[in-house]
C-alpha positions as CSV (number, residue, x, y, z in Angstrom):
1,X,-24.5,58.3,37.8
2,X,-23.3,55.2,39.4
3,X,-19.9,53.8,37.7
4,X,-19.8,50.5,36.8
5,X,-16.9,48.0,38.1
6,X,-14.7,46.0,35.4
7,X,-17.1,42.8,37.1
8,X,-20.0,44.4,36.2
9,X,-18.6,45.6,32.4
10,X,-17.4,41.5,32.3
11,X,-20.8,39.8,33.2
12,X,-22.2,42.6,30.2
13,X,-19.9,42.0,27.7
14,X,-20.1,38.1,28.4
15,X,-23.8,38.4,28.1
16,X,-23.4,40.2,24.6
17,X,-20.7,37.6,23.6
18,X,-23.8,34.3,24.6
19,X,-26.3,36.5,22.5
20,X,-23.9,36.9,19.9
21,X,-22.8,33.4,19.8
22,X,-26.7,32.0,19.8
23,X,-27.5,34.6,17.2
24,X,-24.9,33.2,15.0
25,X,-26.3,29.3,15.8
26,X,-29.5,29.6,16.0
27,X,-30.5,32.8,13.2
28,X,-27.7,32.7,10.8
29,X,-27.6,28.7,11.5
30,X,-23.6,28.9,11.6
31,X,-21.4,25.9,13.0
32,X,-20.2,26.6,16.7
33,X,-16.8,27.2,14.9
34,X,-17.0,29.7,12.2
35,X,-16.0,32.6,10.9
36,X,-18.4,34.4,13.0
37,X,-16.1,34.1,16.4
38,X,-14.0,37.0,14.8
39,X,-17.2,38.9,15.9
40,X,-17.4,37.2,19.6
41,X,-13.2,38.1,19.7
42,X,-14.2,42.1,18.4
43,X,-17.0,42.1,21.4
44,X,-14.8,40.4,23.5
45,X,-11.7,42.7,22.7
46,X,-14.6,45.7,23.3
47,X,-15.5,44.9,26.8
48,X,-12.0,45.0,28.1
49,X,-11.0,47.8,26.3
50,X,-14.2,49.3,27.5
51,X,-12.9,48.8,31.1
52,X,-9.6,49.9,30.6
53,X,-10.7,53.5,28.8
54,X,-13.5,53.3,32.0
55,X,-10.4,53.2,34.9
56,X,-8.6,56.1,32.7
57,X,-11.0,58.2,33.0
58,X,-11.4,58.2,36.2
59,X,-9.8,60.8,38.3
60,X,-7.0,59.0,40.7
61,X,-3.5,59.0,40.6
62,X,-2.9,55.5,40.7
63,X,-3.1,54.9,37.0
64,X,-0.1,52.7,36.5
65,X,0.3,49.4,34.2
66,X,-0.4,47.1,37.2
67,X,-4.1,48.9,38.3
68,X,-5.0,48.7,34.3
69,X,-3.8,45.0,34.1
70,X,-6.5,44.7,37.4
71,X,-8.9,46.3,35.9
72,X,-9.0,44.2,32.8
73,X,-8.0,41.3,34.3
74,X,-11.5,41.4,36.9
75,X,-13.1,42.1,33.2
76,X,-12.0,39.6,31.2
77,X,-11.7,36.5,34.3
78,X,-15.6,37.2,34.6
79,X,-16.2,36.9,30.7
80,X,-13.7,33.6,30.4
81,X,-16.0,32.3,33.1
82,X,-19.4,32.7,31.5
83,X,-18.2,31.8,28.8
84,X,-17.2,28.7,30.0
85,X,-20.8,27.9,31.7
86,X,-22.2,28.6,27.9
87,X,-19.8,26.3,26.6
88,X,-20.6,23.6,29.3
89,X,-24.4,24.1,28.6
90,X,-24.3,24.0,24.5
91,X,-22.1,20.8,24.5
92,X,-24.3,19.4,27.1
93,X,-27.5,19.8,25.1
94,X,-26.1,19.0,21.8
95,X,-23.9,15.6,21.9
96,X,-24.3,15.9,18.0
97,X,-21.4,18.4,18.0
98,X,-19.2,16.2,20.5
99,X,-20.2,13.3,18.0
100,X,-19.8,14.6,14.9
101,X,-16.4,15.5,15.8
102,X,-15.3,11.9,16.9
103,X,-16.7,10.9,13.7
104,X,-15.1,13.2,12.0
105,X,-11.6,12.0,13.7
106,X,-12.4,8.7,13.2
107,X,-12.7,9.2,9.3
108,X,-9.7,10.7,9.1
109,X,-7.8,8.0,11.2
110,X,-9.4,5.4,8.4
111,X,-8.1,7.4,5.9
112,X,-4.6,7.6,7.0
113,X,-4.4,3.8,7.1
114,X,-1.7,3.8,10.0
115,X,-5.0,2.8,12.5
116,X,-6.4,-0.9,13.4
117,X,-10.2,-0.6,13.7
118,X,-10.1,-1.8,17.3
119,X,-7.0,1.3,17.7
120,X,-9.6,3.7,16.3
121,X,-12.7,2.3,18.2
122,X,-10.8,2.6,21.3
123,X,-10.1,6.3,20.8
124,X,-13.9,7.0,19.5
125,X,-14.7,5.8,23.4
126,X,-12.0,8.0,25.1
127,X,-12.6,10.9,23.2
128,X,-16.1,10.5,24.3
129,X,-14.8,10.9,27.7
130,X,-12.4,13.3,27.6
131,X,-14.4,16.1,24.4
132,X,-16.4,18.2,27.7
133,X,-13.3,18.8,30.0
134,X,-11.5,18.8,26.7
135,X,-13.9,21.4,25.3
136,X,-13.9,23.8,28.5
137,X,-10.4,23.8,29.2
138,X,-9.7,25.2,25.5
139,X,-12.7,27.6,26.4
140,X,-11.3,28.7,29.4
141,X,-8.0,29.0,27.8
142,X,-8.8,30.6,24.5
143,X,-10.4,33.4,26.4
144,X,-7.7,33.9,29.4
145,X,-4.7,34.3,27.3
146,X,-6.7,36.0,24.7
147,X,-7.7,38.5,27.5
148,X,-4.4,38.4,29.3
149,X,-2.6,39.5,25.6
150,X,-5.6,42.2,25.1
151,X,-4.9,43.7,28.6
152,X,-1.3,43.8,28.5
153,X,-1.4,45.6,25.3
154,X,-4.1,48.2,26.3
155,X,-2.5,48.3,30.0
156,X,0.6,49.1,28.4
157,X,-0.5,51.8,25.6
158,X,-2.8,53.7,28.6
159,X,-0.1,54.0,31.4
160,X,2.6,55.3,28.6
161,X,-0.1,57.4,27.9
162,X,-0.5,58.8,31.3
163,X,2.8,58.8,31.9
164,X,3.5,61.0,29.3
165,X,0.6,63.1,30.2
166,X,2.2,64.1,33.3
């Protein structure tokens, strides 16, 4: 049987992660943020740990915490990427969420009092402008130090593992 690379596990568990993600939006009719990314974060969490048990089992003697960090890292780069492109196509098909949210800030600016109308019309525009980069960026983010934190931690528990092994 023909192994798998970390890529390959990535592009799966990112796939998982979109069908997750439009399962929650589109079945259960959950907003993009609810409670139900704590289920995206356990698949997520899954697919590099799934790598990272993947490289230990395999028989080479190289199993230190740097080849574990590579291992996860080609994971989880590849999911933080698709999920990215997902990101990018949902917010791009449904301006309601980017305008919602402006509204939403906009309330709360009225509310607070400390705002001139023009002041709070002015930022409704450069929100507009700035909610897609703004929205990728803390995609991209969320899920590289997310994954960065995950494959320390596993990285770190496997090679003591192994090196206690020998």
């Amino acid at each position: 049987m023909k192994q798998t690379t970390p890529t390959q596990k990535g592009l799966l568990t990112g796939a998982v992660m979109i069908l997750a993600s439009l399962f929650s939006l589109y079945v259960l009719k959950n907003p993009f943020e609810s409670y139900f990314q704590f289920v995206i974060y356990s698949i997520f969490t899954a697919g590099i740990v799934w790598s990272l048990i993947s490289y230990s089992k395999l028989a080479t003697d190289k199993k230190n915490f740097s080849n574990y960090f590579s291992t996860g890292f080609k994971a989880f780069v590849v999911i933080a990427l698709l999920m990215a492109v997902f990101a990018y196509i949902y917010f791009s098909f449904y301006p309601e969420f980017r305008d919602n949210q402006i509204a939403e800030n906009s309330r709360k600016l009225t509310l607070r009092g400390d705002h001139l109308p023009k002041e709070i019309e002015e930022n409704a525009a450069k929100l507009k402008t700035m909610f897609m980069p703004m929205m990728l960026s803390y995609a991209i983010f969320r899920y590289l130090i997310l994954g960065a934190l995950i494959t320390a931690i596993g990285a770190g528990f496997l090679s003591n593992k192994n090196n206690a092994a020998m």
